[in-house]
ZATORDREN-515035 format. One line per 3 residues: number of its first residue (from 1); their letters; for each residue x, y, z of C-alpha. Coordinates in pm, 1 decimal, decimal comma, padded with zeros to 6 digits. Example, Ala and Ser with C-alpha at 12.3 -4.5 7.8 and 13.67 -1.06 7.14 Angstrom:
2
1) as) 01230,0:-00450,0:00780,0; 01367,0:-00106,0:00714,0 $
***
This chain:
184
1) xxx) -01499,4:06356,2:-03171,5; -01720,3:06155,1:-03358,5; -02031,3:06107,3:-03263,1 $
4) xxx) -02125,3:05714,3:-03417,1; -01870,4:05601,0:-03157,4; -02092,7:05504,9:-02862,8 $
7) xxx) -01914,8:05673,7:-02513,3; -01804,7:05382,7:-02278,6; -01681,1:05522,8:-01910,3 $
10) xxx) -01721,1:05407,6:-01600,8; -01788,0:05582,5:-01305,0; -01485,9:05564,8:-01007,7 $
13) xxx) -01761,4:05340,7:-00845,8; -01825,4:05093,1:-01076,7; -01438,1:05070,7:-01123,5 $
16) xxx) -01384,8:04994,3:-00771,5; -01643,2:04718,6:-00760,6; -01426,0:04584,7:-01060,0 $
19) xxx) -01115,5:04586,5:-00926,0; -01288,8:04425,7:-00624,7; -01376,6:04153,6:-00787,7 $
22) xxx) -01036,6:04119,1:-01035,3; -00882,2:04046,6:-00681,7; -01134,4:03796,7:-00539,0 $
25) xxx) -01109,8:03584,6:-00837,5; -00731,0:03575,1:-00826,9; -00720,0:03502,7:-00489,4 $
28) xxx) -00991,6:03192,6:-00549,9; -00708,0:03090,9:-00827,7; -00462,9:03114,3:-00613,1 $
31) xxx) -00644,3:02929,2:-00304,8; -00728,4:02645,1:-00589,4; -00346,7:02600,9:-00651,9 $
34) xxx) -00310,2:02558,8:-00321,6; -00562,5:02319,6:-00241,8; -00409,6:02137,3:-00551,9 $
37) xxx) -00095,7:02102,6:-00379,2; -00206,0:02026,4:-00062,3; -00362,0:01677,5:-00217,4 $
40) xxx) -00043,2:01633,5:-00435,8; 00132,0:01635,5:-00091,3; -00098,8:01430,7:00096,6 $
43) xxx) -00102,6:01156,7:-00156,4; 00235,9:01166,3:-00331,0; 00446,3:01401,8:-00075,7 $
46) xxx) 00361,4:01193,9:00225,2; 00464,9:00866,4:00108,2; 00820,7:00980,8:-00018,8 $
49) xxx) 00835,0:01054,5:00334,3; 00750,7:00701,4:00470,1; 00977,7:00561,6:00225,4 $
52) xxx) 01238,5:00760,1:00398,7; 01102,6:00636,6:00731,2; 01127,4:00350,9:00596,0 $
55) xxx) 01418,8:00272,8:00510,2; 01572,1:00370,7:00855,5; 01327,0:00152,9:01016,0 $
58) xxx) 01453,0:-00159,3:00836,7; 01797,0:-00082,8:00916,7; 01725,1:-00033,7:01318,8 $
61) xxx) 01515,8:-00355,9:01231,1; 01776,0:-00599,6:01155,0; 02011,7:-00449,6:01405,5 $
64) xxx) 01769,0:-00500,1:01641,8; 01726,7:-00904,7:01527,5; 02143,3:-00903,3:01533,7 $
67) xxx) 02146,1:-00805,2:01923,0; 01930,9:-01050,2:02014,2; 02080,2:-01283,7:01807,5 $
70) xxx) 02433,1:-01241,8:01992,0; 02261,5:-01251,3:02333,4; 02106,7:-01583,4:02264,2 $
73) xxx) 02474,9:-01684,1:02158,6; 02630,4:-01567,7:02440,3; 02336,9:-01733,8:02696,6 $
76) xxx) 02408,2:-02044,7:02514,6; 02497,3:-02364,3:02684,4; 02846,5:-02473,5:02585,9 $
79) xxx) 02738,5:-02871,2:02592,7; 02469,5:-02977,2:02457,5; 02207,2:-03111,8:02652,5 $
82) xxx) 02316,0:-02868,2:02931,7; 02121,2:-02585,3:03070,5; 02178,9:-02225,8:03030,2 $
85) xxx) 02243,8:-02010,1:03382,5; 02025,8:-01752,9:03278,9; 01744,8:-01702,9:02987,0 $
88) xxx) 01791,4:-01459,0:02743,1; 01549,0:-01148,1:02888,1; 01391,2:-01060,9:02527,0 $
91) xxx) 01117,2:-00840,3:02694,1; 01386,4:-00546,2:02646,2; 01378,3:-00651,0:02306,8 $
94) xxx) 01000,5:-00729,0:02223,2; 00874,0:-00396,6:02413,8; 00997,5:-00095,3:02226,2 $
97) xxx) 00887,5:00318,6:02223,5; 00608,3:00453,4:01992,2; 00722,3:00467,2:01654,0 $
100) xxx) 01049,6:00221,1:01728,5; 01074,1:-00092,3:01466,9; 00930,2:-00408,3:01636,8 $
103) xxx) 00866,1:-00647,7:01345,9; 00902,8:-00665,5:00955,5; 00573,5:-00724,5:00746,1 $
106) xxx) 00539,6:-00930,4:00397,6; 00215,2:-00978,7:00195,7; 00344,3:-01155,7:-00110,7 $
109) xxx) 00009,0:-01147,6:-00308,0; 00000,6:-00771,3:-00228,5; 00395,4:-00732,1:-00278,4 $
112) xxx) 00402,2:-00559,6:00043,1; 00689,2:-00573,0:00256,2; 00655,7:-00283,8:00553,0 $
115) xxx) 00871,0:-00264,9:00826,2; 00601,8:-00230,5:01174,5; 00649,0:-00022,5:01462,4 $
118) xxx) 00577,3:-00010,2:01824,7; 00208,7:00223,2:01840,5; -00061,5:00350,2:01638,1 $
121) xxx) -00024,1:00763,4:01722,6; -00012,7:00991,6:01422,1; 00391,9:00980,5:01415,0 $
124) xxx) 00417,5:00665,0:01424,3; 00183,0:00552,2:01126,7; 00349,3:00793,7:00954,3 $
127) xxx) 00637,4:00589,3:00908,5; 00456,4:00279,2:00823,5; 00214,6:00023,8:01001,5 $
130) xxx) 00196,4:00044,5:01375,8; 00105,7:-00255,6:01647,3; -00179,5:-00154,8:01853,0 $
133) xxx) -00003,2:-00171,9:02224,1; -00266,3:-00338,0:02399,1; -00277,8:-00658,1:02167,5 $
136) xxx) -00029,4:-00943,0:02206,8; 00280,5:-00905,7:01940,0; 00274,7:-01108,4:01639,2 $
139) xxx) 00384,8:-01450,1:01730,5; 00232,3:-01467,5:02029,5; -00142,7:-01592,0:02157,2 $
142) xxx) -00400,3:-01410,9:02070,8; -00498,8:-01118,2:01803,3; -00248,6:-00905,4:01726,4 $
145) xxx) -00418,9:-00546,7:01576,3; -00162,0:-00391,6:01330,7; -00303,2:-00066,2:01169,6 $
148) xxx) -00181,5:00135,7:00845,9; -00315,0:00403,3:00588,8; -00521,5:00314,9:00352,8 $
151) xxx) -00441,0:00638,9:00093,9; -00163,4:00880,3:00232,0; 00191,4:00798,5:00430,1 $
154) xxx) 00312,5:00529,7:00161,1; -00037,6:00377,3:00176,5; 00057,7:00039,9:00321,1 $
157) xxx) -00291,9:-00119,7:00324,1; -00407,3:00074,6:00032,2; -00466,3:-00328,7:-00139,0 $
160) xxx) -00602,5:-00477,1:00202,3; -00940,7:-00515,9:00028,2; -00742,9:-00768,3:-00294,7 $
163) xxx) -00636,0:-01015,1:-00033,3; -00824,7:-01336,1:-00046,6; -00834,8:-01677,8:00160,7 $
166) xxx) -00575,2:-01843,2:00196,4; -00326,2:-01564,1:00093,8; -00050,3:-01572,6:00376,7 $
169) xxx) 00101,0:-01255,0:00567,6; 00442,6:-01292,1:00691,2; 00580,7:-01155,4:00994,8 $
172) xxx) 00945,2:-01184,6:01151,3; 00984,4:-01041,5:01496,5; 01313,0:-01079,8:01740,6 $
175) xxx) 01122,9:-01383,3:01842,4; 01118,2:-01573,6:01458,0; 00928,5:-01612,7:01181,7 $
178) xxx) 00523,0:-01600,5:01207,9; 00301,7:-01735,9:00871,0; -00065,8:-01578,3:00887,8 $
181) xxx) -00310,4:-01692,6:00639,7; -00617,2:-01534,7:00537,0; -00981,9:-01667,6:00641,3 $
184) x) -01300,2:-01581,9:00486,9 $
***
């Protein structure tokens, strides 16, 4: 052996607390990864999701405007100037389940166009805006209260904060065609 070599050994002790150690810092890597992904999810994941939701919910959507459509044909007076036996009953129309398309959204200056559903529960704004229950529908007197994320689930009022007066929101429900504008 030579002796100029300086002796480097640790004792089983000091080896343990190293190995202790080794593991806490790979499971702190490994707990970072997964944080990492957890946001990747919530802000990319999620919104691949509503787009999904999406795209179902526009389809029930314009179903949905078809029926009543070919209810208000069929309750139609044959002459004009008559009067129909019976009024189309919308209300079985306008009054849908949580998380069930009610109405079709469209910002232009925001290029959003979001299909709305019936509630504001966590399933339900996760497929896009919801209509708070207890307001009137769009179209009708008084406020409607439509609510949507701001930064996860497709993010559809991620721009609210760019709209300015006079801007107009668009909204088509069973009953027509409804232009909002912006007020200061």
């Amino acid at each position: 052996m030579n002796s100029n070599l300086a002796s480097f050994s640790l004792t089983s002790t000091e080896m343990l607390i190293s190995r202790i150690f080794r593991r806490i810092g790979q499971l702190m890597i490994v707990l970072g990864i997964l944080t990492l992904l957890f946001v990747v999810y919530q802000l990319w994941g999620t919104g691949f999701l509503t787009d999904r939701y999406q795209e179902g919910l526009e389809n029930d959507f314009e179903e949905l405007v078809e029926q009543v459509e070919q209810v208000e044909l069929i309750d139609a007076p044959d002459e004009p100037g008559a009067e129909s036996e019976s009024e189309p009953d919308l209300a079985e129309f306008l009054w849908r389940s949580e998380g069930e398309a009610i109405a079709h959204l469209n910002i232009p200056s925001l290029n959003l166009s979001k299909t709305v559903v019936s509630g504001v529960g966590v399933q339900a704004l996760r497929k896009g805006p919801g209509h708070y229950s207890h307001t009137p529908l769009p179209g009708m007197p008084g406020n409607s209260a439509i609510a949507g994320h701001r930064t996860t689930w497709g993010a559809p009022f991620g721009e609210i904060n760019e709209l300015e007066p006079g801007d107009e929101i668009l909204m088509q429900t069973v009953q027509g065609s409804f232009t909002y504008r912006v007020v200061e």
